[in-house]
N, C-alpha and C positions, 0 to 999 in steps of 0.2 A: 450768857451775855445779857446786859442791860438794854431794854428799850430807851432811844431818844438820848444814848450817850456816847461819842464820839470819839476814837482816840487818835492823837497824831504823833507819828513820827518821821521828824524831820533830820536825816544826819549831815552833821555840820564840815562831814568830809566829803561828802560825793559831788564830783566836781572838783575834785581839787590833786587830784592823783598825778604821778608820773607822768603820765601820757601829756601833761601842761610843757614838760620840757623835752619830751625822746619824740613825741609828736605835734601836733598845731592845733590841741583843745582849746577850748575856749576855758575859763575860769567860769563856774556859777556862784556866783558872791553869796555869801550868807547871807549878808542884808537882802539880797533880791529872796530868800528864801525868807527872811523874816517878813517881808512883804506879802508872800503871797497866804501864811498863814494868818497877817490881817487881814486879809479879803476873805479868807475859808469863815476863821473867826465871825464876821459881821454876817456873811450871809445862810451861817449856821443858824444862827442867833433870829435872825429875822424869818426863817424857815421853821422856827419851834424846835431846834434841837435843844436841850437842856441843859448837857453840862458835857465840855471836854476837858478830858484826859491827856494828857504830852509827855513824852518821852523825855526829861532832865537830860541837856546833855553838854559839852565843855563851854558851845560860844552862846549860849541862851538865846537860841531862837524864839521858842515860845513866849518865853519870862520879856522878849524883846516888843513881842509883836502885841502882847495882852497889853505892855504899857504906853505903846502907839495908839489903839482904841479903847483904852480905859473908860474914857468920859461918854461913849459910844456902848458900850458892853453893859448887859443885864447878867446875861448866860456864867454859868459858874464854869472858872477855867482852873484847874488845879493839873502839878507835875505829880507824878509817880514818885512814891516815896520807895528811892535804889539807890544803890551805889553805882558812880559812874565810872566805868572804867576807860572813857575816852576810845573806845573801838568797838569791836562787833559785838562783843555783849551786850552791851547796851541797849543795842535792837536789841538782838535774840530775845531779854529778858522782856522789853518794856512791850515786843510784839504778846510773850506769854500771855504776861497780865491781862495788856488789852483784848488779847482773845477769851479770855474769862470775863471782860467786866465792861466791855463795847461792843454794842449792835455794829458799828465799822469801825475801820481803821486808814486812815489816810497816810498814805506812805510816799513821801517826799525826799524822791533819791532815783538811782540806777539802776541797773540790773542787779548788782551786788545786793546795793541793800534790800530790794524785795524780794531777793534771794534766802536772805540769812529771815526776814521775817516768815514767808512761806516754810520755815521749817517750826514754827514756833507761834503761830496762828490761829492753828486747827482749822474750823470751820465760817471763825467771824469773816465775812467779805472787804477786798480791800478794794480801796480807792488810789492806784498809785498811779504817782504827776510825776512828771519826768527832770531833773534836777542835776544826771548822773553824763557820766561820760559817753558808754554803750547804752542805747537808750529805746533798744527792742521791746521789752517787756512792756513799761511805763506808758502812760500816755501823753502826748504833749499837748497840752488842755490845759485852757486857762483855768485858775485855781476858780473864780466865782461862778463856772457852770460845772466844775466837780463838786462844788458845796453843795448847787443845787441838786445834783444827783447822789449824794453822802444825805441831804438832809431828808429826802424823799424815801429812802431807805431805812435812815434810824428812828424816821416818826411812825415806819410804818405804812406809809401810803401807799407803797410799793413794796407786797413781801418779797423777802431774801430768794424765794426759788423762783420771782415772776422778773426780777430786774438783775439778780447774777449769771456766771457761769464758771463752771469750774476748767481751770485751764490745766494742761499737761506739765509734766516735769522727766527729768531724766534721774535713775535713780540709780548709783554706782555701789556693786557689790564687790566687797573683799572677802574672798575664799568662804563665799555663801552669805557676811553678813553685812545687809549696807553700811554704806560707809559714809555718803555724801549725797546733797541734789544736787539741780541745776534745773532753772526755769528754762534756759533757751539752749546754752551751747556747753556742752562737756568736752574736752582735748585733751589726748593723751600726749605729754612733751615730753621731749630731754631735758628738760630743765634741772638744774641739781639742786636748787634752792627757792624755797619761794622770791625770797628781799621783793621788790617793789612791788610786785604781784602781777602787774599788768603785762599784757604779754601783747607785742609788737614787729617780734622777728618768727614771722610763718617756717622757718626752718630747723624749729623746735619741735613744731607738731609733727606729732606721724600717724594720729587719727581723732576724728570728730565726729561726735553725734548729735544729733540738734532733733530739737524738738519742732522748731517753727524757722523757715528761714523764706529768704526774700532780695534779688538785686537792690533793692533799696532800704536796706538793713544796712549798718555798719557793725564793726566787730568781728569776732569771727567767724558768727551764721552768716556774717556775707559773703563770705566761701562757699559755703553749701547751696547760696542762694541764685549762684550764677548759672546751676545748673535747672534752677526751678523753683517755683514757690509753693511752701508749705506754712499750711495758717494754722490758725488755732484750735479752730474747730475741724481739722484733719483727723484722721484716728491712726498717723501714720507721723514718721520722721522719716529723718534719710542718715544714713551713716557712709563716710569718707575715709580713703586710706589716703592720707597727705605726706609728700614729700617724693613721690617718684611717680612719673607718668606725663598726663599731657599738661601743658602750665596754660593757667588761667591768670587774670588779675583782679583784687578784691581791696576796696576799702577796708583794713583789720583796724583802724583806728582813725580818728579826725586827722585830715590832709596827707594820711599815709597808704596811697595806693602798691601794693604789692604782689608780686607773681609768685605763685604758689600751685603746685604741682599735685595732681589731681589723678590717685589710680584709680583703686576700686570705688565703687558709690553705687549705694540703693536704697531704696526705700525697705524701712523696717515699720511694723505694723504694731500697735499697742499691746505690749505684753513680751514681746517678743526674747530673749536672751539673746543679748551680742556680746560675742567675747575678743574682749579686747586685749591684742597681742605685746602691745607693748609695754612690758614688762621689767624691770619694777618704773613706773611714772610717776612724776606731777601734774596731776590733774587742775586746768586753767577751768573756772567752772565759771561761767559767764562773763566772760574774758578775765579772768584774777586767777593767780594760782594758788589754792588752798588747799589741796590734797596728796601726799604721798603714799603713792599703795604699791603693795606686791604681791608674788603670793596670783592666785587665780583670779584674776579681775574679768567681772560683767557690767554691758549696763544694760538700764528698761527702761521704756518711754512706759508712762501709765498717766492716767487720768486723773493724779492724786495733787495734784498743786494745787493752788489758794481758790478761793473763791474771787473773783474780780468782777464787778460793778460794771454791768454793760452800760453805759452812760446817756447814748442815745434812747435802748429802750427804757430804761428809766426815767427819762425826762420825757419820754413819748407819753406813756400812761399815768405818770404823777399830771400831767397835762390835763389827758382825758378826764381827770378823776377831780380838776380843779386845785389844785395842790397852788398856782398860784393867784385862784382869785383873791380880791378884797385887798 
């Protein structure tokens, strides 16, 4: 990875999913998306970043926002020379790259999308602003004090092991070989089919493991969350048998409060094998359904997810160190 080079990916769908009509999401307009990468933009720039890096992708956010502060801009902005295929490769590929050729990456989206990038990252640390539907993962932080903690990092002021942390993941294995992550929430469904991905009727699932959950989460770690909160820095999850037992009621999506039924639950400990019964599934993996498995399925909570940008300690010590005198 390159000192003092930044890369962003913004997806031009997150925000904009099913859940707009089976539930009461809100729309996150791309213009408000190409907005906030002109604030990253400028206050990169004025922080000594050098040169960002952006993920090409169908509504030109970047190419939108570099020509909002043109007249304003020194910093060299260049896209990813890829092919777009308008969905998740996109990430996947453009997180690659930038993990070879960016000190960070800013990731402006959902759960999904920091999803699909933590598989395809490696060790660059991310900076990910919240944009998306299910919005556990991300932070909800205004774009011009994650610049300043994005800038504070890629200059160096603050090395990578004094202002990151590596967060957890769930790691799903088919008959020994993984198969799939998940940053926050893994469910095993009836589902027959992926189509719209988003999942919103609780009596589909009939188990969930979560990595981090919380009453004050939406999605469907806010199921696991009613019974207790489990953070980041835990070295534990909790795993749920849903669908028969005492009923609970959980936010699973924006204005869709729902009861959902609650047997076994406990706490699993990092590392652990949990096998999971329901067989053959479609796995919703951070509320989306993207996986169908059969056959011997496991999963693990480990400590191998993205690196992520503690924002305050880094703005604490780029502080201490002068980062914005003069």
């Amino acid at each position: 990875m390159k000192k003092g080079v930044v890369g962003i990916i913004a997806n031009p769908e997150s925000g904009r999913d099913i859940r707009r009509l089976v539930a009461h999401a809100s729309v996150f307009d791309n213009m408000e998306k190409v907005s906030i990468v002109e604030r990253l933009l400028l206050i990169l720039q004025e922080l000594g970043v050098e040169r960002v890096i952006g993920m090409p992708e169908t509504f030109g956010i970047i190419p939108g926002a570099k020509r909002a502060v043109e007249e304003h801009l020194n910093i060299e902005v260049d896209l990813l020379d890829m092919k777009i295929f308008g969905d998740w490769r996109d990430t996947y590929k453009a997180a690659e790259i930038m993990g070879r050729e960016a000190s960070v990456i800013v990731v402006i989206g959902g759960d999904g999308t920091n999803r699909i990038v933590a598989k395809a990252c490696g060790d660059t640390p991310i900076m990910p602003i919240s944009t998306g539907t299910n919005n556990v993962f991300p932070y909800m932080i205004e774009a011009t004090i994650a610049g300043e903690a994005v800038a504070a990092i890629a200059t160096g002021v603050v090395k990578q092991e004094e202002g990151t942390y590596r967060t957890k993941r769930i790691e799903l294995f088919e008959n020994g070989e993984l198969r799939d992550i998940a940053l926050v929430d893994a469910a095993a469904t009836t589902h027959s089919f992926v189509g719209s991905k988003a999942v919103w009727k609780p009596e589909y699932i009939r188990e969930l493991v979560v990595s981090r959950c919380s009453p004050s989460n939406i999605g469907l770690s806010s199921i696991a969350g009613i019974l207790g909160e489990v953070k980041d820095e835990d070295d534990f999850g909790l795993y749920l048998e849903v669908g028969k037992g005492r009923p609970v009621k959980a936010p699973i999506a924006p204005g869709v409060f729902k009861r959902v039924l609650i047997g076994e639950a406990r706490e699993v400990p990092l590392g652990e094998e949990i096998e999971i019964r329901t067989t053959p599934t479609l796995f919703a993996l951070d509320g989306e359904r993207e996986v169908e498995m059969d056959g011997e399925i496991t999963a693990r909570l480990t400590r191998n997810g993205p690196m992520v940008i503690d924002y305050r300690r880094t703005l604490r010590l780029a502080a201490e160190r002068g980062f914005f005198e003069g």
